[in-house]
N, C-alpha and C positions, 0 to 999 in steps of 0.2 A: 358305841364302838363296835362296826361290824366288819365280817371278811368276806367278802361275795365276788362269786367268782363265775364267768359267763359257761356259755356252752360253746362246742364247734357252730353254732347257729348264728345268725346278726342278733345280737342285744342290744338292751336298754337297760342299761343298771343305775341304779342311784342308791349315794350311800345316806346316810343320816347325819345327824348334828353332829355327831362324834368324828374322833377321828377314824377311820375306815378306811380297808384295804380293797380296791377294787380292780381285777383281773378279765378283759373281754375274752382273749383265748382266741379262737380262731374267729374265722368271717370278719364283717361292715361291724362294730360297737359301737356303741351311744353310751358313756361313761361320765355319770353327772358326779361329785364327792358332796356337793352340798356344803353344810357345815361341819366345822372343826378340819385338823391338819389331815387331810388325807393323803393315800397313795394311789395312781392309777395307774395299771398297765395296760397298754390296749391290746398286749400283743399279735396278731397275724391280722391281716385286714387293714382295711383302711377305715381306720376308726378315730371319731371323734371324745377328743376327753376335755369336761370342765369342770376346772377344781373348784371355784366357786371360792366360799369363805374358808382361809383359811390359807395358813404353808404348808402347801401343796406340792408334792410329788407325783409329775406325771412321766409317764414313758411310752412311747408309742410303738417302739417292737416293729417288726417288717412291717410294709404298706404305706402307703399315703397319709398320713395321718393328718389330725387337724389336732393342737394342745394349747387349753385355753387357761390362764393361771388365774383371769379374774381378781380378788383382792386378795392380799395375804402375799407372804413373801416365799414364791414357789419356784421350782426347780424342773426346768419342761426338759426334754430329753426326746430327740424326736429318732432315733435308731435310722434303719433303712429304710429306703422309701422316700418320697418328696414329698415333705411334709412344711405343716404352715405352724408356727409355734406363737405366741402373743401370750405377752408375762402378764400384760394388766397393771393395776396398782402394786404400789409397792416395790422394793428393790429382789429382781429375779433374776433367776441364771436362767439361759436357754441354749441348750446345745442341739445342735443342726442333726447331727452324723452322717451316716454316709446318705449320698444323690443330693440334688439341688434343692434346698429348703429355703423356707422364707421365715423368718425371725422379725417378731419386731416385739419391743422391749415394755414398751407401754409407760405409764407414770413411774414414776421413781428412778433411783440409781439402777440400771440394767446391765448383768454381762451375757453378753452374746458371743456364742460359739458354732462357726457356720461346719468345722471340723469339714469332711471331706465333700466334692460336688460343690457345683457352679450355685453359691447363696446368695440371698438378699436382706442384711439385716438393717433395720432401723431401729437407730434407741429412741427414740419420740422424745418423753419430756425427760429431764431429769439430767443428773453427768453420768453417762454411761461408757460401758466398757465394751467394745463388740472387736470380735475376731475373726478373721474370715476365713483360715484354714487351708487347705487345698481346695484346688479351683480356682475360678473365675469371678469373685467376687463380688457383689454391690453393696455397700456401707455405708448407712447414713447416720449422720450422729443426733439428728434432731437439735430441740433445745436442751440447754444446759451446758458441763463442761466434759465433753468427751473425749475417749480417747480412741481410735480406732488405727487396727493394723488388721491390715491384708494379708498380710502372710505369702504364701506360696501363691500362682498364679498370676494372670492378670487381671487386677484389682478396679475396681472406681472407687473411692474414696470421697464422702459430703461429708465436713465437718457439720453445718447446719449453724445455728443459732451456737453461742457461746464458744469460752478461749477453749479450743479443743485440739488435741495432739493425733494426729494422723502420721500414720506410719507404712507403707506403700509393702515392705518386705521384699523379696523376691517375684519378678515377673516384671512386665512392664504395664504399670499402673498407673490412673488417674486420681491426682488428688486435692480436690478444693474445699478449701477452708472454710469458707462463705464467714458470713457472720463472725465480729469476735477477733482477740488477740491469739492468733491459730501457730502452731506449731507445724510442720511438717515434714515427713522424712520420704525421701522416694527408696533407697536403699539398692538392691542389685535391677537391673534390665531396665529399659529404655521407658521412666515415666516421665508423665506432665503434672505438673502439680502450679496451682493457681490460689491463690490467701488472700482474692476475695477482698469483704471492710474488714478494717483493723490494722493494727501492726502485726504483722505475722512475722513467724522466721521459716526460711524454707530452706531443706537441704535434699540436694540430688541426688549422693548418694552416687553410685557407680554407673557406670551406661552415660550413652547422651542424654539427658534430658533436659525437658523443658520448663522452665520456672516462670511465675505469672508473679508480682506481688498485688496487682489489682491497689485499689484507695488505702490510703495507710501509710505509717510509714514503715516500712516492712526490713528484713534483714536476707538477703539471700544467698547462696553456698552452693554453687555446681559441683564439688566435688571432683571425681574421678570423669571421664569420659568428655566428650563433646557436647558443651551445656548449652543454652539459649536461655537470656534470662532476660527479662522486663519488668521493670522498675513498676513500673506504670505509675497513677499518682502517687501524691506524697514524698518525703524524704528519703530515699531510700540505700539502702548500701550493698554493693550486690558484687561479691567475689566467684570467678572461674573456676579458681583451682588449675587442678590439673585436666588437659586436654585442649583442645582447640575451640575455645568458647566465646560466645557472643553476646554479647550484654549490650540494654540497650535500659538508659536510666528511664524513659518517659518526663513527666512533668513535678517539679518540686529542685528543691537543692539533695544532688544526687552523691554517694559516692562508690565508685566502681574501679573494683580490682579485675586485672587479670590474673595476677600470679604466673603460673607457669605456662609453657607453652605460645602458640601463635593465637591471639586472642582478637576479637573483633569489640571494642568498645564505641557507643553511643551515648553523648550526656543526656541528650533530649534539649528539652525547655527546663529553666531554670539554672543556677548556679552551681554545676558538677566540677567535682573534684575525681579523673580519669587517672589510675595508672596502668601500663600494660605490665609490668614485670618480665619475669621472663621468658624469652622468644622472641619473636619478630611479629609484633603486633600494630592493629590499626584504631586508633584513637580519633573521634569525632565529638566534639564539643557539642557543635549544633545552637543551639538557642541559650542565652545567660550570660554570663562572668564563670568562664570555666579556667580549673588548673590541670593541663596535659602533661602527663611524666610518661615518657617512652620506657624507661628501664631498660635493663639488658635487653639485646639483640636489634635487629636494623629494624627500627617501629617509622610510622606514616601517623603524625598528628594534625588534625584538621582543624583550626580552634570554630569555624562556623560563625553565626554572628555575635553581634557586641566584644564585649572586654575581654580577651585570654589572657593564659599565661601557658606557653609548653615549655617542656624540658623535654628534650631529647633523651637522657642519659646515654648511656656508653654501647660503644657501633656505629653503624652509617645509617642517619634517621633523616627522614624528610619530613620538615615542618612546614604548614602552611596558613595563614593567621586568619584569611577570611575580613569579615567587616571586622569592625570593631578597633578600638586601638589596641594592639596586641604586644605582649613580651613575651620573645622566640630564645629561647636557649639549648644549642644547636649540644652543649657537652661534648663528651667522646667522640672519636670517630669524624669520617670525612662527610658532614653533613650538607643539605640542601635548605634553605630557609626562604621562604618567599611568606613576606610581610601582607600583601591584599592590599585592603581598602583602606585609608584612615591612614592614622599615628601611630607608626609602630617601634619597637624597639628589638633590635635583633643582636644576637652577641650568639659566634660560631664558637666560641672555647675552642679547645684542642683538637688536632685534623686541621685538613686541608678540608675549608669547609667552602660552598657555594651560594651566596645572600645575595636575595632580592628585596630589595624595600617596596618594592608595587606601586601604588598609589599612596597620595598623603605625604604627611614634613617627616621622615623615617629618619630614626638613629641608626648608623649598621659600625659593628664593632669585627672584626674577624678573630681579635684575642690569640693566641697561638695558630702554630699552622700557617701553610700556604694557600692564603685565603680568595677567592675573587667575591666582591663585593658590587650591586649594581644600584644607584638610589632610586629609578624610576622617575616621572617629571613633576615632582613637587620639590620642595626645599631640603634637602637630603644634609644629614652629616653622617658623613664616611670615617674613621678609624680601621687603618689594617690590622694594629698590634703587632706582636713580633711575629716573623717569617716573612718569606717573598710574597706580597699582597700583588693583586690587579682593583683595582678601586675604580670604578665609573659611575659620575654623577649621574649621566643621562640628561634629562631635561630638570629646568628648575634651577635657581639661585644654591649651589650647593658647595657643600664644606669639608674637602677633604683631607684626611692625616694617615699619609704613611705608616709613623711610627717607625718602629724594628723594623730590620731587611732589607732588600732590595726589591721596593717598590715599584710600579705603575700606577701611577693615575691622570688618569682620563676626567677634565670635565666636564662633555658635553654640553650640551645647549644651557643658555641663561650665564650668568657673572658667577662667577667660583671663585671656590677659596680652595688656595691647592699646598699641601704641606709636605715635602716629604719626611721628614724627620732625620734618623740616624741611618745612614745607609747608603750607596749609591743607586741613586730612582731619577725614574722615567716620570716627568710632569709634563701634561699635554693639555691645554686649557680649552682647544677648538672654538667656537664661538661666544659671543660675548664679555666682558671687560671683567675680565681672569685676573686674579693674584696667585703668584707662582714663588712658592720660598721653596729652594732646596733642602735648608736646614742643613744638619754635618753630610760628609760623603761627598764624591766625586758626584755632582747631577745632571743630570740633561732636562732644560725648562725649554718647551714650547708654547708660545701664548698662542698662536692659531691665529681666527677672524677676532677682533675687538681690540681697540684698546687696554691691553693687558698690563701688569708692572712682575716684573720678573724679578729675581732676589733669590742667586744663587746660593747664599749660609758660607758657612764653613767649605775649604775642599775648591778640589781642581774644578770649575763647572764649567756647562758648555749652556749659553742661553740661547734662543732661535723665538725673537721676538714675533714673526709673521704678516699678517694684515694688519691694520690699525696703530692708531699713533702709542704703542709700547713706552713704556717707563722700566730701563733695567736698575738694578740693585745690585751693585759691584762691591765684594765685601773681602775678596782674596786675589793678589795680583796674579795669579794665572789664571781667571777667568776669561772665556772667550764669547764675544759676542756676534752672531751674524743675525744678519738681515738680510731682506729683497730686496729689488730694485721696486721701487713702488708699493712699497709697505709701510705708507703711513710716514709720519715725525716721530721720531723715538728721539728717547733722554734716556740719559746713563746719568746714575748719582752713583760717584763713587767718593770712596774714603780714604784713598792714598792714587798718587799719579798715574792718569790713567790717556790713553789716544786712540779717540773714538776707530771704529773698524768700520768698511764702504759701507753706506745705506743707513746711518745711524747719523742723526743730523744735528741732537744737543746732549751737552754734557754738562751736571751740577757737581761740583767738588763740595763735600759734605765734613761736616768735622771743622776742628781749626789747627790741624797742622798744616806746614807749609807745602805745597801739591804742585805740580804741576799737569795742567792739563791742553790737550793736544788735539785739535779739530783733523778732517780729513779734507777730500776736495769736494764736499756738496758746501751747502749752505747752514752752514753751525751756527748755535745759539750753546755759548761757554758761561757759564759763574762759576765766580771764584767762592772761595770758603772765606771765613774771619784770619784766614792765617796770611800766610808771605805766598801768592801764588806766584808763578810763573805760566800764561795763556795762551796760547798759540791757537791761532784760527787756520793757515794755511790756505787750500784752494777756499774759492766761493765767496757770495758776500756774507763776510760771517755776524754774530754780534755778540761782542765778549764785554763782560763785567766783572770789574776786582772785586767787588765790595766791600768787607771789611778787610783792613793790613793792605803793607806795601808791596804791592805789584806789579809784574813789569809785564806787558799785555800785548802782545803783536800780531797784528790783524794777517800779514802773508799777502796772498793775491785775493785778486778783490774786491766790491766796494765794501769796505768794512761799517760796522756799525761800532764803537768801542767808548768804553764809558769806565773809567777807573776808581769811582766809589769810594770810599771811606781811606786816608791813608794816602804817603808821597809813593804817588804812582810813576811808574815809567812805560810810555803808552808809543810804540811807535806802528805806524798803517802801514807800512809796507805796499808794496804796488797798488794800482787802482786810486780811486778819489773815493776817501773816506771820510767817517762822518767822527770826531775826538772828541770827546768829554772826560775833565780831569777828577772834576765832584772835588771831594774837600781834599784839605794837603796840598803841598810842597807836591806839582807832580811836572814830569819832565816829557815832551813833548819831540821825539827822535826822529831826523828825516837822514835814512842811509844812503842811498844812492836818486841819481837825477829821475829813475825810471819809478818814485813810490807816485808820483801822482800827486793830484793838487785835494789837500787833505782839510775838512773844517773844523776849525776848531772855536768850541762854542761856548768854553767858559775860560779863558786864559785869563790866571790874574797876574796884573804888573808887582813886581819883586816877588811874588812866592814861586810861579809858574817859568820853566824855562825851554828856548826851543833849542833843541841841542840838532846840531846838523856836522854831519859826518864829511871831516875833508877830505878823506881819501874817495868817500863816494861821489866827491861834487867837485873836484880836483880842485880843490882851494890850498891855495899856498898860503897857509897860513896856521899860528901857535893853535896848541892848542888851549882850552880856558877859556875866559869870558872875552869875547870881541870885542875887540880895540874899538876903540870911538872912530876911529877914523876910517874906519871898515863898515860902518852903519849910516843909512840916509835913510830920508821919510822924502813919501813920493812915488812917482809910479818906471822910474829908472834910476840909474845910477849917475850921481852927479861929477865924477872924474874914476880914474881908472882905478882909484883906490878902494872904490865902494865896492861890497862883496854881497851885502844883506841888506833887502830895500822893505820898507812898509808902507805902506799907502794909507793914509788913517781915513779917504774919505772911504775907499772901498775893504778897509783891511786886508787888501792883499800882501801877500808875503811872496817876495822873490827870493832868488840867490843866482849873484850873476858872477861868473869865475874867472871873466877878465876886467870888467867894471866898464864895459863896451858894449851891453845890450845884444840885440841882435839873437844866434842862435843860442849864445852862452849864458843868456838870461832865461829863468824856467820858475815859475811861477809853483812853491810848494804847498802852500797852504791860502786859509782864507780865515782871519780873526774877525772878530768885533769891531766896526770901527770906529776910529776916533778915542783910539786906546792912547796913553803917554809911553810906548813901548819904543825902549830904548836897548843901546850896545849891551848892557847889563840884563838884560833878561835874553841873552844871547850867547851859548856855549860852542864851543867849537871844539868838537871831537874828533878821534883818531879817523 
């Protein structure tokens, strides 16, 4: 054990086995300890010290120093001056001091202390401790499990090999993890910080900064300030915080908060789970089966390709689905929804919201709110919900429901299904073979170009059948129906007595109560229902059917077509030359005046069937009741003046001659089958 101590001169000191005190003093020294624990100071100069064997205490005092700890567990101390400090084997402290020194740690556990001026420590092997102090930093951790912090300054931060904790401190600093399950904190001023392989967790800290998570599945925290953060591969979870920050997942199933503020989110590739929180934030799916949540404030979600799902939440948010089959939930606020590409499914919740189904067979729902709703040209179903909806199919076979309110819908190109629900609404079918129910409420139905069937519901309605041969559905007697002039064959099925309006040419009486139904002047095609009708054709040549129940059936002006169907029918043509049929039953065959025309009739049976002819129309003097025998002949005139009513059985003609004189008072009213046994008796004579 010796104490040797230099001169103002350059030395060369070396101590012995022992432990030994060794002092350069002033000038360049060369300061060996050798063996055992020694101490070295090198003081003034730029002097070199190695400790050699042993823990070792070195000091290097003003100058450049160079301190070498070699093996043994030593304590380097590099004072003033720019010094190079290297611990060696074994677990060392090495402190920088003041100006820019270089530290590096060597084997073992090492702490590094770069204390004040711009340092460069490395812990090489081992889990080391390095610090950087004031200044400008560079920190490597090497292998093992490290932990380093920057301190004051602006820093670089290598984790290196192994789970190492980096801590950026004050200044704006770089800090990468590399290697290993890495911790990292960027803390105050504007760093970047990157975590490398592994799962790391990274936090910003205040400032803008920027986060990497690199491979892994990493955890990341912008903190305070204006953050930028990247998933990059693997799973990763990656929150804003507060300030106006940018996340952007990379590849993997991702999930990414904004929290506070106007945030800018990206899933990447893979299956991201996005929410913006608060502010008014923009949300991009991009690549996978993503879940978009807008949160507070007026957010912009983009689902990008494949499967989504957005939520809006509450404010005026614009959703947009991209490919994919997407589910759009528009929430709060008076939102925008536009479905893309595919199968979508869109529901605007609360607000007066704006839905686009795009392309694809789209469901659109408006839910609350005054909603306008558009399907795009695939097979669309439309629901307004309740509020005043505007609902347009667009192109495609599409399916719409008012709902609540007071509706519009529109729907466009292809065969629609149009509903309006509860409400007085506007139904407009435009092209193709439309179904139009107003459901309750006063409604206005428009079928447009097509073959449409209309079906006012409940409620005062007004129908406007259009182009094409229309089917109306009459279900309350103050419905109104109009038509064009050259707008097809329309039918009216109604359920209580109804008389078609101009331009409407057949009428079905529906149900089985007793009805009456009433033609116009075109050319009508009337059925009766199973009940007791009453049918009226009026102008045209119309054709009416009782069907089931006793019916009394009047063709008007004419040539009639009439056929009385099931039941004792009373069937009378009225002007013109019509064509009678009685079908089954007791039916009664009425000629009112000279001017009905010569009428055929094509199933009269003897004793069920009767032709009942009006004396005041045909000025016959005579009772009324069945016709006297002596007022009936067969033949083709009357055989004395008595004769009133002639048959002819080879032609079945039927005359009625009003003075039994031929000539002009004979007028031929019908034409039976001939060769019928038709006698006085199947011959009534009415008022």
């Amino acid at each position: 054990m010796a104490s040797i101590e230099g001169t103002d001169e350059r030395d060369i000191l070396e101590g012995t086995t022992g432990a030994d005190t060794i002092t350069g003093l002033e000038d360049d020294d060369l300061l060996f300890g050798l063996g055992g624990d020694d101490v070295l100071i090198g003081g003034e100069g730029d002097d070199r010290l190695d400790g050699d064997i042993g823990d070792d205490v070195l000091v290097g005092g003003p100058g450049d120093d160079g301190l070498f700890g070699a093996s043994g567990r030593d304590r380097l101390t590099g004072d003033a001056g720019r010094d190079r400090l290297e611990g060696g084997d074994n677990r060392d402290g090495l402190f920088g001091g003041q100006d820019n020194d270089i530290l590096r740690g060597g084997n073992g556990g090492d702490t590094l202390d770069g204390d004040d001026g711009d340092d460069t420590l490395e812990g090489d092997e081992g889990g080391d401790r390095l610090q950087g102090g004031n200044g400008n930093d560079t920190l490597d951790g090497g292998q093992g499990q490290d932990i380093l912090r920057g301190q004051d300054g602006n820093d670089t931060l290598d984790g290196g090999d192994g789970n190492d904790t980096l801590d950026g401190g004050d200044g704006n600093d770089t800090l990468e993890g590399n290697d290993g399950r890495d911790t990292l904190r960027g803390r105050d001023g504007r760093d970047t910080l990157e975590g490398g392989d592994g799962r790391d967790k990274l936090n910003g800290g205040d400032g803008n900064d920027e986060l990497q998570g690199g491979r892994g599945n990493d955890n990341l925290n912008g903190q305070d300030g204006d953050d930028t953060l990247s998933g990059d591969d693997g799973d990763d979870i990656l929150r804003g915080k507060k300030g106006d920050d940018v996340l952007d997942g990379g590849d993997g199933d991702d999930t990414l908060r904004g929290q506070v503020d106007d945030d800018t989110l990206t899933g990447g590739q893979g299956n991201d789970d996005l929410t913006g929180g608060q502010g008014d934030d923009d949300l991009a799916g991009d690549r996978g089966d993503d879940t978009l949540s807008g949160g507070d404030g007026s957010d912009r979600l983009n689902g990008g390709a494949d499967d989504d799902i957005l939520n809006g939440g509450s404010d005026i948010d614009t959703l947009l689905g991209g490919d994919g089959n997407d589910i759009l939930n528009g929430g709060e606020g008076d939102d925008t929804l536009t479905g893309g590409r595919d199968d979508d499914t869109l529901t605007g919740g609360s607000g007066d919201d704006d839905i686009d189904g795009g392309q694809g067979i789209d469901h659109l729902t408006g839910d609350g709110g005054d909603d306008t709703l558009v399907g795009g040209g695939s097979d669309d179903r439309l629901t307004g919900g309740s509020g005043n909806d505007d609902l347009s199919g667009d192109g495609g076979q599409d399916s719409l429901f008012g709902d609540g309110g007071t509706d519009r819908l529109n729907g466009g190109g292809g065969s629609d299904i149009l509903s309006g629900g509860r409400g007085d609404d506007v139904l407009i079918g435009q092209s193709g073979r439309d179904v139009l129910m107003g459901d309750e409420g006063n409604d206005r139905l428009e079928g447009g170009e097509g073959g449409d069937m209309l079906d006012g519901g409940n409620g005062q309605d007004q129908m406007l059948g259009g182009a094409g041969n229309d089917t109306y559905i009459v279900d309350a007697r103050n419905d109104s129906i109009t038509e064009r002039s050259g707008g097809g064959r329309d039918t009216v099925q109604a359920s209580f007595s109804f008389t078609l309006s101009r331009n409407v040419e057949n009428l079905i009486l529906t149900g089985s109560d007793s009805l009456q139904g009433t033609g116009n002047a075109s050319a009508n095609q009337i059925d009766g229902n199973n009940g007791r009708n009453m049918i009226k054709g009026l102008g045209g040549n119309d054709q009416l059917s009782g069907l089931d129940g006793n019916d009394r059936l009047m063709g008007g002006a004419g040539r009639d077509e009439i056929i009385g169907g099931l039941g004792d029918d009373r069937i009378v043509g009225g002007t013109g030359d019509d064509d009678l049929t009685g079908g089954e039953g007791s039916d009664r065959f009425t000629f009112e005046t000279r001017q009905d025309g010569q009428d055929r009739i094509r199933d009269f049976a003897i004793n069920d069937d009767r032709i009942v002819i009006s004396r005041d129309g045909f000025d016959l003097n005579l009772a009324r009741g069945t016709l006297d025998a002596g007022r009936f002949t067969l033949g083709n005139r009357a055989q004395n003046n008595r004769d009133r009513v002639i048959y002819n059985p080879s032609s079945g003609a039927l005359f009625v001659d009003a003075d039994g004189r031929g000539g002009s008072s004979k007028i031929q009213i019908a034409r039976l089958d001939a060769g019928l046994d038709l006698t006085h008796t199947d011959i009534t004579i009415a008022r």
